[in-house]
C-alpha positions in Angstrom: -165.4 50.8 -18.9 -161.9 51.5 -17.7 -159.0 49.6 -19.5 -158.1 47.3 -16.8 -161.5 45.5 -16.8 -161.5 45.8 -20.4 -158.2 43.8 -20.6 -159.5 41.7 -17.5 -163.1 40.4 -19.6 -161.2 40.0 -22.8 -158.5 37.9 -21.0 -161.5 35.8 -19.3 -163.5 35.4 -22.9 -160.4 34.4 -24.3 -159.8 31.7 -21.2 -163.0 30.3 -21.6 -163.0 30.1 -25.8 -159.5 28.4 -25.6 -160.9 26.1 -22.6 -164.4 25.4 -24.1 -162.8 24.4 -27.4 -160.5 22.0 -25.8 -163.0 20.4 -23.7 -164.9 19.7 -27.0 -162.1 18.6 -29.0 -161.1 16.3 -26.1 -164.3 15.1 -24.8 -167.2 15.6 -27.2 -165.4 15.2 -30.6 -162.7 12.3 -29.0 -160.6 14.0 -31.6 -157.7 11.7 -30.0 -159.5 8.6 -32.1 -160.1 10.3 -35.1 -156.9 12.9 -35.8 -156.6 13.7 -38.6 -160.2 14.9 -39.7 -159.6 17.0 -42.8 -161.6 20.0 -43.3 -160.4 21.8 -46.2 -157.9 20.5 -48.6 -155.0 23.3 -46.0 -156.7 22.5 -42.8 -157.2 19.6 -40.5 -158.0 18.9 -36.5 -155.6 17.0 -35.3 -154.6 15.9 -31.7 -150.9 16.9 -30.5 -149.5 17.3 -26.8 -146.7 19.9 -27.3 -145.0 19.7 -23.7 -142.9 22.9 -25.1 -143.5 26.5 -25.5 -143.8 27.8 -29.3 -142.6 24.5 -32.1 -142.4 22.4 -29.7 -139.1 24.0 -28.1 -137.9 22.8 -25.0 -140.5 20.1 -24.3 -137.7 17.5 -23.1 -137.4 19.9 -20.0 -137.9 17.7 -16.7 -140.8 19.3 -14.9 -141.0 21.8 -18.1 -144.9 21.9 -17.4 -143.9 23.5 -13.9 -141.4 25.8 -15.4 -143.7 27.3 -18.7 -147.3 27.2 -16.2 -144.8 29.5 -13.5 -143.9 31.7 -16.4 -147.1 31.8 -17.6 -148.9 33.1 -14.8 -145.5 35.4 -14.0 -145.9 37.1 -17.1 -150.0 37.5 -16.5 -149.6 39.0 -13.6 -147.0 41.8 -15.0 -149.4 42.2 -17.9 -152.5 42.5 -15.5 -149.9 45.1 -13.5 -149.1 47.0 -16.9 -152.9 46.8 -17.9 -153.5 49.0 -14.9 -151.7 52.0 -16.5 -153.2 51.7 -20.2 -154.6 54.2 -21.5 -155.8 53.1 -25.0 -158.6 50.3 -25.7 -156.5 48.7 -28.5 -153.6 48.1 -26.0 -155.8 46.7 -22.9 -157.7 44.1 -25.4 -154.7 43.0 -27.1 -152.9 42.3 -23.3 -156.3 41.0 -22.3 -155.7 38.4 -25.5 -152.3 37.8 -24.5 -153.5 37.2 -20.7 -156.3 35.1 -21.3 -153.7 32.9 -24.0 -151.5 32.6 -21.7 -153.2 31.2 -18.8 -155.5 28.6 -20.9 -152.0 26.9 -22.0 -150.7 27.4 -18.5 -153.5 25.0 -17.2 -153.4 22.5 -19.8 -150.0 22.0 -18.6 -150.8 21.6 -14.9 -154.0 19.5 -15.8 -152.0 17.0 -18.7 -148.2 18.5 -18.3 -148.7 19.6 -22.0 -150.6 21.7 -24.4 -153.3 20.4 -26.3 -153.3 21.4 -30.4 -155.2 21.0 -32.5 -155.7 23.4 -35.7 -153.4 22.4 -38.5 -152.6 24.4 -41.5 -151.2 22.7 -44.3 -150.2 22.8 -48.2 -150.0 19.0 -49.3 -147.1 17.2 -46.9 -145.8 20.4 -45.7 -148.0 20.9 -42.2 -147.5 24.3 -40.2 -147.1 23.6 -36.6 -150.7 22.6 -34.5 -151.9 25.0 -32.7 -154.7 25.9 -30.7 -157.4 29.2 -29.6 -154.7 30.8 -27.0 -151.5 30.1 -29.2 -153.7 32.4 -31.8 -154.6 35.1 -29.0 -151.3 35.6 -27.8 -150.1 35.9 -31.0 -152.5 38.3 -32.0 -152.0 40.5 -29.1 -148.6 40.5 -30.0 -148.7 41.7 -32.9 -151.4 44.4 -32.1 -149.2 45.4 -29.3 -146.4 45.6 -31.7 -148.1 47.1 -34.6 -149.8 50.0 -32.0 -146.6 51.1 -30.6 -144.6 51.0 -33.8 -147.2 53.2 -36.4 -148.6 55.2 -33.6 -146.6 58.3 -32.2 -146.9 58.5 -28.3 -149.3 61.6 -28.5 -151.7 59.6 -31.2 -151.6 56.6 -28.5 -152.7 58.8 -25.9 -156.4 59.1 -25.3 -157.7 62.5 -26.0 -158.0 65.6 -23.5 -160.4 66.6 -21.9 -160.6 70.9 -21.8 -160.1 72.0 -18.5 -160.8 75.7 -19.3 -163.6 77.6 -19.8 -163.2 80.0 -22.9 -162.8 83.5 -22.5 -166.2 85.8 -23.2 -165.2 88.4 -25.4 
């Protein structure tokens, strides 16, 4: 399978996992009426709108939903352009996790003009910030993306060649 329909599939699993699990927590699971519903003595479902980007940054934007979905699907669309041009398999999955996080949070906002979280890591008072399936991908394509290019030498990112030659009879 070529890279760019690698990246493309991952990107579309990822879109429907982070869409699926939303659904549920929104429709099936009315986690709205029940937030918090502790799991494990560090982690609870909870229900937060975050009508930022990462922490809840910016959120008191007017039309902030229009202005993260536009970069959103921007920055998809470069990634879909770069993913034409990768070489590795590592690289094209981890930009198909970034693509597929980024567009599942892009229509949340269009749908509710915010984000819907919903994992929450915790040690007693002290809560992490809710999160959800795409925050998680993109951040994980990040940091393979990251990780790939820093340890790995250009030539060890490079896929290996092919011989061209014949070898010579002697």
């Amino acid at each position: 399978m070529n890279k760019l329909k690698l990246g493309l599939w991952v990107a579309a699993l990822i879109f429907a996992l982070d869409q699926g699990h939303k659904w549920y927590m929104i429709s099936v699971l009315d986690i709205a009426d029940k937030s918090p519903i502790l799991l494990l003595p560090f982690f609870s479902l909870v229900m937060v709108w975050n009508p930022g980007i990462s922490f809840g940054m910016f959120g008191g934007l007017d039309y902030s939903h229009y202005i993260f979905t536009g970069l959103a699907v921007a920055i998809s669309g470069f990634l879909v352009f770069w993913l034409r041009s990768v070489t590795q398999t590592v690289s094209a999955t981890a930009i198909g996790f970034i693509i597929g996080g980024a567009l599942g949070n892009a229509v949340d906002r269009l749908r509710f003009g915010a984000v819907a979280d919903f994992l929450d890591f915790h040690v007693g008072m002290h809560h992490w910030p809710a999160f959800n399936i795409a925050d998680a991908s993109i951040f994980t394509g990040a940091v393979i993306l990251c990780i790939h290019s820093i340890w790995f030498t250009e030539e060890e990112r490079k896929p290996a060649k092919k011989a061209t030659k014949k070898p010579k009879k002697q």
